[in-house]
N, C-alpha and C positions, 0 to 999 in steps of 0.2 A: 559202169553202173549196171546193177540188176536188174534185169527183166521181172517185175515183182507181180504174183497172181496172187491175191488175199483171201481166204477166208477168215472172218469175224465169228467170234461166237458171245450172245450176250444177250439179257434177259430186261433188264431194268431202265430207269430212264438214267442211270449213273453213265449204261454204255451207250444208249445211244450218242450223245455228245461225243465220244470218241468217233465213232461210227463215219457223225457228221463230218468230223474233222480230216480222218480220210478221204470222207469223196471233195470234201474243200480243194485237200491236199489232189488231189486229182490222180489219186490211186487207184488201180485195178482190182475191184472186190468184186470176184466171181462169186461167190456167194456167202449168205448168212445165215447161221445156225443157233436158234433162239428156242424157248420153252414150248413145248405145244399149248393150245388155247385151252381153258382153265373154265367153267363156270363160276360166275362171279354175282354178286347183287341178290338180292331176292328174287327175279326170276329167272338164275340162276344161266342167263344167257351164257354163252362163250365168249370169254374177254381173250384178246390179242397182247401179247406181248407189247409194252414199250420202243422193243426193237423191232417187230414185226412191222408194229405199223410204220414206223420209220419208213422200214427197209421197202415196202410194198410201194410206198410214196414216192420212192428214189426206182422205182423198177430192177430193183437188186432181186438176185434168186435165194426164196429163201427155204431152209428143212428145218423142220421139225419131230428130231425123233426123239421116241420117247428110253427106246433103250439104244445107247452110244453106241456097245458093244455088238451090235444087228448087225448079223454079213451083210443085211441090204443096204444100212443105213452105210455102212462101212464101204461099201463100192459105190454108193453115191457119191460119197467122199472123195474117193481118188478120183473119180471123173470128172471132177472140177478139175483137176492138177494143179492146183495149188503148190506153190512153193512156199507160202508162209502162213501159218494161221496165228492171228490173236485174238485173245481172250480177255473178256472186262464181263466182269459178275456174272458168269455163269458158273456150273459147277464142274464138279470136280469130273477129267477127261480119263478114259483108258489108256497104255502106252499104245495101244494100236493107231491110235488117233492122235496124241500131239508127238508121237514119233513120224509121223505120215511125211509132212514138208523135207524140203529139202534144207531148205535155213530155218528150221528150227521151230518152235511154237511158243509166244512171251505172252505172261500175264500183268494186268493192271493190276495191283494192289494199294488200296487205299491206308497203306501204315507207310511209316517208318522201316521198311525189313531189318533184320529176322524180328524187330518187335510185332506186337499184334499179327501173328499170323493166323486165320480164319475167321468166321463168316461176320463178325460185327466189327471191324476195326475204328471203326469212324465212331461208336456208342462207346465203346468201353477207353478209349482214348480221354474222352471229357468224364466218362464216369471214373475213372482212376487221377483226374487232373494234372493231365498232361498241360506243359506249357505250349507244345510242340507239339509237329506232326510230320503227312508229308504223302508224298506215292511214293511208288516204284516200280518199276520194267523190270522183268526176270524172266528167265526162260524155267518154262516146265519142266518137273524130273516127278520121280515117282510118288513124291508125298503129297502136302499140303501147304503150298508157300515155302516151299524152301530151295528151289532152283537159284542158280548163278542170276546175281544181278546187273541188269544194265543200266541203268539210270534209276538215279531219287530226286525229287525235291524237296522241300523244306518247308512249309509252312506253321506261320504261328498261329496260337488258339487262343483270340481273344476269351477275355474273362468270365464275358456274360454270353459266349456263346452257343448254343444247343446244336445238339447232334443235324437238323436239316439248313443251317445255315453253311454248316462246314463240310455236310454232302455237298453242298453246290457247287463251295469253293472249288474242294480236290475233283468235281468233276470236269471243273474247266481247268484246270490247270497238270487234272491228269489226261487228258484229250491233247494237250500239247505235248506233252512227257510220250503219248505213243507215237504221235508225227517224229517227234525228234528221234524216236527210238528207229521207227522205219527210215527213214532218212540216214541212218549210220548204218541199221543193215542194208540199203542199198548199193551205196558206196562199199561195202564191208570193212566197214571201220566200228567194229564190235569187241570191245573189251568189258569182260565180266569180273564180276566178285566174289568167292566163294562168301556164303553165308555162313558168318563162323555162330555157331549153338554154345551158349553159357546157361548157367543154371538161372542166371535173373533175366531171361528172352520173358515178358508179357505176354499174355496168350488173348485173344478177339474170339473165347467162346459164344457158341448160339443160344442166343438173350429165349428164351422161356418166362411163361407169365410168373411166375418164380422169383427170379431174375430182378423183375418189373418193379413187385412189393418195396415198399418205403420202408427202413426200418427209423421210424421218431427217436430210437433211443442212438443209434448212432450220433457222430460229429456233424456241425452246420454246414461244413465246408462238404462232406461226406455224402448228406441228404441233398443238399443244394447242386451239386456233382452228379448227383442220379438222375436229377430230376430234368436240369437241362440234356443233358448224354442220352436222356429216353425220348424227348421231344422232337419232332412232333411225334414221331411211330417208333417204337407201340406205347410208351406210353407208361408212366410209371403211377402206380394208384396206392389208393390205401384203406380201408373200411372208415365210415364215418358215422361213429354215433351222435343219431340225433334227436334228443326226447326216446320219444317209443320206436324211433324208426333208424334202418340201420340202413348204408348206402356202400354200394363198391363206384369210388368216385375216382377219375382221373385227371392228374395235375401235369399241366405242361407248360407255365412261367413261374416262374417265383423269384424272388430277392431275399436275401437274407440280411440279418441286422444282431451282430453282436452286442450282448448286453445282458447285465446279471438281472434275474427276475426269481420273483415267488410260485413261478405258475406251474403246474404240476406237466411235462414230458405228455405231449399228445393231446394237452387239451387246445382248447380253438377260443381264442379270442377274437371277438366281432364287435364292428360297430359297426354307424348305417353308411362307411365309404370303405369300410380296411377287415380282410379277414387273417389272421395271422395265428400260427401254429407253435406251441412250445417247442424248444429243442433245449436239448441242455448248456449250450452256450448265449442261446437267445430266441431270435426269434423266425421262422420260414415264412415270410410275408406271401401269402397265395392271388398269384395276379389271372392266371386263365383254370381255370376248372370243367369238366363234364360230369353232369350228372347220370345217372344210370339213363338210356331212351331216349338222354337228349345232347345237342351240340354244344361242343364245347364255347364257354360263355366266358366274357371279362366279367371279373368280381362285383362289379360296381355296377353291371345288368342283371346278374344274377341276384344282385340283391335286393333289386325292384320286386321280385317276386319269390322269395326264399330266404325263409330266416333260421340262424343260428341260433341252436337255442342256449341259453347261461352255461350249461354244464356239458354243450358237446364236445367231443374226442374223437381222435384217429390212433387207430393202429394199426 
């Protein structure tokens, strides 16, 4: 068995859950490498990393550089002496750095590999209507998600499920996908896969407000796909005419309801419990909304005080 020294690197609350799972595991993490503090809120205080604060809670050593590539940052580095580092949602490393260990350096990846490789994998999975998903263990090489892999698993994507239900899943169950993965490199019982590249690999581009836009004139399944995939963050909107007034409003539940109708692509039928949205197969029944300033609301609250008027529209 390996004598194993960790360093961790990782930003969000997706890694912390691995994190956890190492010190469960009763592993030796000499230290943690996570984002520097951020000004955040309106008084623009310094917010701490997800992993930070973890890691300060468990009295882990933690760095925070801001460029990887720093000789200083870089011989802080080796003086951990680390034999293995992993990585779960941080970014992208130098070869100076996950060439450093001795056994290698592996990422968590929330796809399927070689599908969805880069930064949204979990949004664009339900925005494309995957049935499937999954993690997987790789070791770093010079690109973006494309190193040898070591382990996958396999999860299904319920039907109605949105992008922060199915963070959660693959965070628990990619928290165990890294234990089991340290656990075989300890032992060194490590067999990898080369990642073989075809022209239909999917790609997990970085979601832009852009991106977000609804388009009405698209498919049910298409719009309904977006909508969940964007939920809860960031969020997928669409302008709302309403009378004299116009809204940039974001939608994050909805149902859909196949059915032949008269009603013109984008406009908004209301009544005083149901607001529901033309599409060309039927109809985007709107179950959570935000209006510009304020929290996002259940339909059936917000219509206590906000009314649809006969002729409004989205685009």
């Amino acid at each position: 068995m390996k004598d194993l020294r960790i360093v961790f690197m990782g930003t969000p609350d997706f890694a912390v859950a691995t994190l956890k799972a190492l010190l469960d595991a009763k592993y030796n993490v000499v230290g943690v490498i996570t984002a520097p503090d951020k000004p955040a809120g309106r008084g623009r205080k310094l917010h701490q990393s997800a992993v930070k604060k973890f890691a300060l809670e468990n009295n882990l050593n933690v760095l925070q550089p801001t460029n990887l590539k720093r000789t200083s940052f870089v011989e802080e580095l080796k003086a951990l002496n680390a034999n293995l580092q992993i990585v779960v949602a941080f970014r992208m490393l130098p070869k100076v750095v996950w060439q450093m260990p001795k056994y290698g350096t592996f990422n968590l990846h929330a796809s399927l590999l070689p599908n969805y490789r880069g930064a949204a994998p979990i949004n664009w999975a339900i925005i494309n209507g995957e049935t499937k998903t999954g993690v997987t263990t790789f070791f770093i090489d010079e690109k973006i998600d494309t190193g040898a892999m070591i382990f996958q698993e396999e999860l299904a994507i319920d039907p109605k499920e949105n992008a922060g239900s199915l963070h959660d899943k693959l965070m628990n169950i990619g928290s165990g996908l890294v234990v089991k993965t340290v656990q075989h490199i300890e032992k060194d019982d490590v067999t990898t896969t080369t990642q073989v590249n075809s022209e239909n690999i999917k790609t997990a581009y970085k979601i832009h407000r852009d991106t977000c836009k609804i388009d009405w004139t698209d498919t049910i399944d298409n719009i309904y796909n977006k909508i969940r995939g964007l939920s809860p963050y960031p969020a997928s909107w669409t302008t709302l005419y309403n009378g004299d007034k116009t809204y940039t409003i974001k939608i994050y539940e909805v149902e859909k309801v196949e059915e032949s109708h008269s009603s013109a692509v984008g406009s908004v039928v209301s009544s005083k419990k149901e607001v529901k949205i033309a599409v060309k197969e039927g109809y985007i029944i709107v179950r959570v909304l935000q209006l510009p300033g304020k929290r996002s609301m259940e339909i059936s609250s917000l219509l206590n005080g906000f009314t649809f008027e006969k002729e409004a529209t989205v685009s």
